[in-house]
N, C-alpha and C positions, 0 to 999 in steps of 0.2 A: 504493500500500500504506500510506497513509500511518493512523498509529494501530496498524496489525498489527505484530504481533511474526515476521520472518523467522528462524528459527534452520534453522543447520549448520554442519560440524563436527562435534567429538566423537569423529573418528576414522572420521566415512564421509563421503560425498560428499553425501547427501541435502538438499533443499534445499525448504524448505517453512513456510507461514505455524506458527504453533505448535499452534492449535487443530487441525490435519490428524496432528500424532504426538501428540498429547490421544487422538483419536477411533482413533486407531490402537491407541493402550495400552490403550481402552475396548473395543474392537474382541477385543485379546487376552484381558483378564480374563472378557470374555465368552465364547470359544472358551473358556478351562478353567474356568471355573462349569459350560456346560452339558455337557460333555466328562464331567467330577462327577458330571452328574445322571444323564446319559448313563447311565454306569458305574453308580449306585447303582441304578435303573432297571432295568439287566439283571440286577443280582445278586439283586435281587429275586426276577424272571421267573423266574431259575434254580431260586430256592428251592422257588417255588410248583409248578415242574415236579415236582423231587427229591418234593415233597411227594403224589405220585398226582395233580395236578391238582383239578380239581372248583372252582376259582375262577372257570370261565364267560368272565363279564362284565369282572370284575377283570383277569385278564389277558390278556383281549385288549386291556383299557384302557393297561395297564404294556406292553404290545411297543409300542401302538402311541405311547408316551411317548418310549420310547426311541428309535425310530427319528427322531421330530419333534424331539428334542434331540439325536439325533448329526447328525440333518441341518444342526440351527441350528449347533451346532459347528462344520461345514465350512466351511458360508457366512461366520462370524464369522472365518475361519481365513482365506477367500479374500479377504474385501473386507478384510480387513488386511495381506495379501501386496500385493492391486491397490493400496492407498494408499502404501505401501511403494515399490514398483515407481513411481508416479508421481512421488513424492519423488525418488527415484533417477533418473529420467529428466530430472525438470528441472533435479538438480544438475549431470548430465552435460553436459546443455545451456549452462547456467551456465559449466563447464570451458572448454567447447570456443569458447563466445564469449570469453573471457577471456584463452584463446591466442592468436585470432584477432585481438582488440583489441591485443593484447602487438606480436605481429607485424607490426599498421598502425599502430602507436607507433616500432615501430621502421625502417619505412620512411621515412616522415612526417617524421622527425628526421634520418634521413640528408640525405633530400631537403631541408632545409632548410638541414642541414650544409653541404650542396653549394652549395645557392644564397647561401648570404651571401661565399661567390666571386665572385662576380660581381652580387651584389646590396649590399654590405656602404655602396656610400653611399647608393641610393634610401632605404634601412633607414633611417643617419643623418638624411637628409632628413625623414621621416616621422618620427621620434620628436624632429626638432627643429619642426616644425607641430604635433605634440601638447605640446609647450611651450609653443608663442609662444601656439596656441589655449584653454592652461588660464589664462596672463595678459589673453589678449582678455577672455574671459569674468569675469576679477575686474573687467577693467575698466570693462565692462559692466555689472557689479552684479551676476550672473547666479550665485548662492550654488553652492559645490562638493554643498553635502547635497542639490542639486536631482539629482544623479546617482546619488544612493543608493541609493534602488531598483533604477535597473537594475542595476551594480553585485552588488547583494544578490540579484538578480532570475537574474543569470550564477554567481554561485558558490554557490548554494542546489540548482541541479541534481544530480535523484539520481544522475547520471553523472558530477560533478566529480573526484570525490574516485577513483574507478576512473580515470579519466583522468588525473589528477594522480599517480598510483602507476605508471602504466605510462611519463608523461612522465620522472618521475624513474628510470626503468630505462632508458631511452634517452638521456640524457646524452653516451653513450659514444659510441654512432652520431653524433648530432649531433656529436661533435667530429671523428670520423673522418670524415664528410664534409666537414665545413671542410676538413681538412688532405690529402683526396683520397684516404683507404684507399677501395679497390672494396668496393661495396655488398655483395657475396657474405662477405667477407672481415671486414666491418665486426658485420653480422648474426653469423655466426658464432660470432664474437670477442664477440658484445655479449650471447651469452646465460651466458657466464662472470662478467660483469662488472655488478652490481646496485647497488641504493640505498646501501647500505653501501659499499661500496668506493667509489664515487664520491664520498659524504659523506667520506669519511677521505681522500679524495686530497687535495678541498677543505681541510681542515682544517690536513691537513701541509705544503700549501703558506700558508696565514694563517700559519702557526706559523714559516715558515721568512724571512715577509717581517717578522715580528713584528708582528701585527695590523695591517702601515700604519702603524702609531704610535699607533693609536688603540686598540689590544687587540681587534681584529676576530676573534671565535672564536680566542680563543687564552683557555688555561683559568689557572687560579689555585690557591692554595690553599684549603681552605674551614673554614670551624670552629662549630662549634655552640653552643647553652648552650641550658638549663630558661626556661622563661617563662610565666608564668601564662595558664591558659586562657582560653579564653571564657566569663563569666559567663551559665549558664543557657543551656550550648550544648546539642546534641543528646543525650541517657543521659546526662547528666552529674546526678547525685545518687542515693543508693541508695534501689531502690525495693521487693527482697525485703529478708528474712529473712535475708538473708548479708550483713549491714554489718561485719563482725568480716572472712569473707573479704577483703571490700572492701578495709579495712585490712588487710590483711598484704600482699595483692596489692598495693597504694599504698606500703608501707614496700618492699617488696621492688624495685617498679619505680624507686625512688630510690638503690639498694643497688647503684651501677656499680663492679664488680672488675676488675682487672688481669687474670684471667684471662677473663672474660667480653670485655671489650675486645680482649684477644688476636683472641680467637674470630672474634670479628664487625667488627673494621671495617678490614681490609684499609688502614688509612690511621694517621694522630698523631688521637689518640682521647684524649678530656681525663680519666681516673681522679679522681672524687670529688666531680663537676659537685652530686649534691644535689638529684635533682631530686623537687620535691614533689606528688603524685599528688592527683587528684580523685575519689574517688567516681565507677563508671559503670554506669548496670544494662548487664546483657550489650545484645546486639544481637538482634534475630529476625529473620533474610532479608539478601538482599543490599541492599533499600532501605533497610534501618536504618545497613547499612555507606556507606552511601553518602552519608545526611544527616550521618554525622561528618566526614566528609572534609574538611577545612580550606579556605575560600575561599581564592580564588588574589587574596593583596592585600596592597598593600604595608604593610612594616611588624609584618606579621601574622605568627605560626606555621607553618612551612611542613611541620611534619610533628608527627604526633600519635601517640603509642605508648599502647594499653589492656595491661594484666597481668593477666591470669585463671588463678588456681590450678586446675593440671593436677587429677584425679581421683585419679591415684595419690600426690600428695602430695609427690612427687621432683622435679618440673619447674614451669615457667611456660608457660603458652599467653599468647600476645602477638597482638593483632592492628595492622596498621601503616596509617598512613593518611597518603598522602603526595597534596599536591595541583597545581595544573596552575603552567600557564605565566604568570609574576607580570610577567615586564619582559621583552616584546618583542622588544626593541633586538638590534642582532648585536655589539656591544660588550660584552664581559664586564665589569658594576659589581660592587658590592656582593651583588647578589643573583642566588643562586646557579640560581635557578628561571628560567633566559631560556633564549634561543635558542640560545646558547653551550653551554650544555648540552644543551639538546635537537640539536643536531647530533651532540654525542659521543658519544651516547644510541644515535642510530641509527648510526654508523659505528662502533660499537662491536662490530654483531653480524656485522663481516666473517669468515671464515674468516681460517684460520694466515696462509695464504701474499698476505692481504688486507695494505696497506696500516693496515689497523683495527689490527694487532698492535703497531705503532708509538706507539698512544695511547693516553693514561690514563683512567679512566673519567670521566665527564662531572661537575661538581661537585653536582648534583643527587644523584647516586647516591652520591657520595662522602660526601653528608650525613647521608645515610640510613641507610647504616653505621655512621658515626660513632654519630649518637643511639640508635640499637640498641646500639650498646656503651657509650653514656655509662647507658642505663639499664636494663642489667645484664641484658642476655639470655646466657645460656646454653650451653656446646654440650647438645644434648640437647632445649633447650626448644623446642617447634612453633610455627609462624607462620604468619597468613595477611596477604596484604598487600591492599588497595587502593587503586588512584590514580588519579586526573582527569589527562586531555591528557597533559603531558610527563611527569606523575607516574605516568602509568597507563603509560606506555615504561619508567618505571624498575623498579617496581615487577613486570612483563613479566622485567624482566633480572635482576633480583634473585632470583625462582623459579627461574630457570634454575643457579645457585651450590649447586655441592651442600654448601659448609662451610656454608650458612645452612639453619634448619630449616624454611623454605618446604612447609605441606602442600597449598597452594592458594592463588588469586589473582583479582582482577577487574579488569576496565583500562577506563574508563569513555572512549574517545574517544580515547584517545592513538595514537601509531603505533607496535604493538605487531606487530610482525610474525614473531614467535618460536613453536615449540613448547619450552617449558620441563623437557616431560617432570612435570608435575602438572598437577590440573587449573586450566584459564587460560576464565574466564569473559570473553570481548568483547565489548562492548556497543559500536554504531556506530550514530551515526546515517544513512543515507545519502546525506542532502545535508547533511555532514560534511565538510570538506576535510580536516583534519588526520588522521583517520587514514591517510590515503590520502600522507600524506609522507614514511613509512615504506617505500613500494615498494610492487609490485603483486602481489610474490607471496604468496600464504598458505598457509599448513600447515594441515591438515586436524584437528591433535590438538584444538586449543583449542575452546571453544564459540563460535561466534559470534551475538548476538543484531543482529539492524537492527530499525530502525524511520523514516518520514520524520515529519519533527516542525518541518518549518521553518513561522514565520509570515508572511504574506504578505508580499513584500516592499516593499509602499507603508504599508505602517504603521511607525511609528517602532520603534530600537530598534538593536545589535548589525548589524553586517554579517553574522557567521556566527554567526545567529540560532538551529543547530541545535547549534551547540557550549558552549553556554551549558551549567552548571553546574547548573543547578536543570530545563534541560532532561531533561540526561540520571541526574539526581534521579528523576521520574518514571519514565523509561521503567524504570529497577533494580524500580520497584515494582510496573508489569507484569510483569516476571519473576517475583514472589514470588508473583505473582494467573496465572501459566500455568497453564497443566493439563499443557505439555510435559513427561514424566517425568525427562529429562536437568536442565532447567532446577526441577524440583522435588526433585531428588538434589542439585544446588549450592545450593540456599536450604536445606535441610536441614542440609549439611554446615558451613552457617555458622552456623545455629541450635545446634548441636549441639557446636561446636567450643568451645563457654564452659560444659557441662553448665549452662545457667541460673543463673550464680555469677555474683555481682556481682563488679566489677576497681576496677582503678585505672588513671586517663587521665593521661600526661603529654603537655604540648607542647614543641616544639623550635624557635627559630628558626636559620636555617643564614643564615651568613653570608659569603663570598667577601673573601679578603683583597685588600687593590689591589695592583697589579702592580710599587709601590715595595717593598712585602714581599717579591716574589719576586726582586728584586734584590740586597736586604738580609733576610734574616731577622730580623737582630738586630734592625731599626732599626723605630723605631713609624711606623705609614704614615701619609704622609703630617703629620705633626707633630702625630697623635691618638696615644694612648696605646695601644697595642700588646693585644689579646685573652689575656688569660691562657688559658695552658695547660688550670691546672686547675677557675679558676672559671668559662668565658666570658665574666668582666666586664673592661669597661674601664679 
């Protein structure tokens, strides 16, 4: 499929390239056009009866319209039900292997569970030959990048990432057969027990060893401050007729209050930060939201807030651009966009009686918050959010908050395995790993778009060549260019959400305190100068 657009979701099961609910929609407006004519056709015929007849030729021509137009109605009526029906057929198919795959994930990991009983030193043996044989081969001269491809060649399958969601729901199993629960028992028990509870087990056990010593997913405090854009980034300078809105939108989005901070950041939120706005024309489609989206790079902005004066005058529309995964590493640094937060990310969306209820939100989101209340959003005022990889999980989590005015959202590749209860646009690519780290299961509310986009993998470049940023840049801009009516109701909904009013862009960089701060409060970390409160300078 690679280059099509697969969407499903939206709250049915259907499952289908996009051009087949295109022809479907085409299909319908043609069943009532001729339906239309149909009807204007007979009322005609009627008239000319009413009338003594004497039209002949004319109306035998007008019956015999009408009948050839209610015919074509039916037929446009059925082959839109049969494409319908197929859609439906293949989602169900879809389902049913999904369970099926679920279920030989979960035997597969028992079986495995079991066997490192009794396998647990051949095991050792084998991953100490795949040591001593990564040092033959330097020894040899024999370059690591010679294995890149294949490599690239294994995790680019459009089955990895469905595999990698079902393996991380089986965790449980796998440990239950280490420790010898009966398989009946283990299954059972392990369809209670998902990607989230398992990430939070993880977590609270790091937190309880104190990352090792080395702050291994254990989270921190985090804090933000204003930073100038990027010079000649994406909308960035006004291009209507509303450069006055622009300004007021750019004064207002620097304008952070005590009560708006309330509202919005759930967290120590800095009142009076200052932050100064750029010029943006609105956005048209979800590719436009997408090319603002902030590279994921060190150093850089990691979240970007637009202000767009509501219609009515009384509020701010806002839209949020939070971007992906910056630093790797499973050590919490400075920088609040790693894996330390994308773990609390996902084990955040455990239920009550989860382990997830234990821990605080991931420093990512906690950022996010912040800068929504360092630059004065509102109760009252609307928001749409979107975000790349780990951003695209947060921003997922943030729709779901009914204190935030979240009216929709897009998650470009992240592991967003949530219905929010608004609408949640997913874009996936499928030889994607990272969505798929989220868990296997999915809810049906959200849109989901796929597409495969990997490039070969003996050409240079990225491991997870399909997760690239500028890749799934692209595929947003097939969406705006579908004929899918769902997927042309979310490009609308974002065109529409700015009435075509120029705004104002701020950036944010978030920053994660070191874990001598969380020691000490008082005490500046590390023997640097401590983050103000109220300016985020040093």
């Amino acid at each position: 499929m690679t280059g099509e657009l697969i969407v499903s979701g939206g709250g049915s099961t259907a499952v289908a390239v996009d051009e087949l609910f295109a022809e479907a929609a085409r299909l319908a407006a043609g069943e009532a056009g001729c339906a239309r004519l149909a009807e204007l056709a007979g009322g005609l015929l009627g008239r000319l009866g009413r009338a003594g007849g004497g039209a002949g030729r004319s109306e035998h021509e007008l019956a015999l319209a009408t009948h050839q137009l209610t015919e074509a109605a039916e037929l446009a009526a059925d082959l839109g039900r049969r494409l319908e029906e197929a859609a439906l057929r293949y989602g169900s198919v879809e389902q049913r292997l999904g369970a099926l795959r679920s279920l030989a994930s979960q035997l597969a990991a028992w079986t495995l569970g079991a066997s490192l009983r009794v396998a647990v030193w051949p095991l050792l043996a084998a991953a100490g030959g795949v040591f001593l044989g990564d040092r033959l081969l330097a020894a040899l001269g024999v370059p690591r990048d010679a294995g890149l491809p294949a490599l690239r060649r294994l995790l680019v399958q459009p089955g990895a990432a469905g595999a990698l969601g079902a393996g991380l729901d089986s965790v449980d199993e796998l440990a239950a057969g280490a420790i010898g629960v009966p398989l009946p028992v283990a299954v059972s028990a392990g369809t209670l027990i998902e990607t989230p509870d398992t990430a939070a087990a993880v977590l609270l056990g790091a937190s309880a060893l104190g990352g090792l010593g080395r702050g291994l997913l254990v989270e921190g405090r985090v804090a933000v401050r204003p930073v100038p854009g990027p010079a000649g980034g994406p909308g960035t300078g006004v291009v209507g007729a509303s450069a006055g809105a622009a300004a007021g939108a750019g004064a207002a989005a620097g304008a952070g209050t005590a009560a708006g901070a309330g509202a919005v950041a759930g967290g120590s939120a800095m009142p009076g930060a200052g932050a100064r706005a750029v010029p943006v024309a609105p956005p048209v489609g979800v590719g436009a939201l997408a090319a603002r989206i902030p590279p994921p790079r060190e150093g850089g902005p990691q979240i970007r807030l637009e202000r767009y004066p509501a219609p009515d005058g009384t509020s701010g529309r806002w839209l949020v651009y939070v971007t992906g995964t910056v630093d790797p590493a499973l050590a919490a640094g400075r920088q609040p966009l790693d894996m330390t937060s994308n773990v609390h990310t996902v084990a955040g969306r455990g239920g009550n009686a989860s382990p997830s209820a234990l821990l605080e939100p991931g420093a990512g989101e906690r950022a996010v918050r912040q800068a929504l209340a360092e630059a004065g959003v509102q109760p009252g005022d609307e928001l749409i959010g979107i975000g790349y990889s780990g951003g695209g999980a947060i921003v997922a989590d943030l729709l779901g908050d009914p204190e935030l005015g979240f009216t929709a959202g897009a998650n470009l590749g992240g592991p967003a395995r949530v219905d929010p209860g608004v609408p949640l646009l997913n874009i996936e690519h499928a030889d994607d790993l990272v969505p798929g780290s989220g868990g296997g299961d999915r809810p049906l509310g959200p849109l989901l778009v796929q597409r495969e986009v990997a490039t070969p993998p003996d050409q240079p470049g990225p491991i997870l060549t399909a997760h690239e940023l500028d890749a799934y840049r692209r595929t947003a801009e097939l969406v705006d260019a579908s004929g899918d009516p769902r997927l042309a109701e979310f490009s609308a909904l974002v065109t529409d959400f700015t009435a075509g009013r120029d705004g104002g862009a701020t950036f944010w960089l978030a920053e994660r305190e070191p874990r001598s701060a969380e020691r000490d409060p008082e005490a500046p970390p590390d023997g640097e100068p401590g983050i103000s409160p109220s300016t985020g300078a040093r």
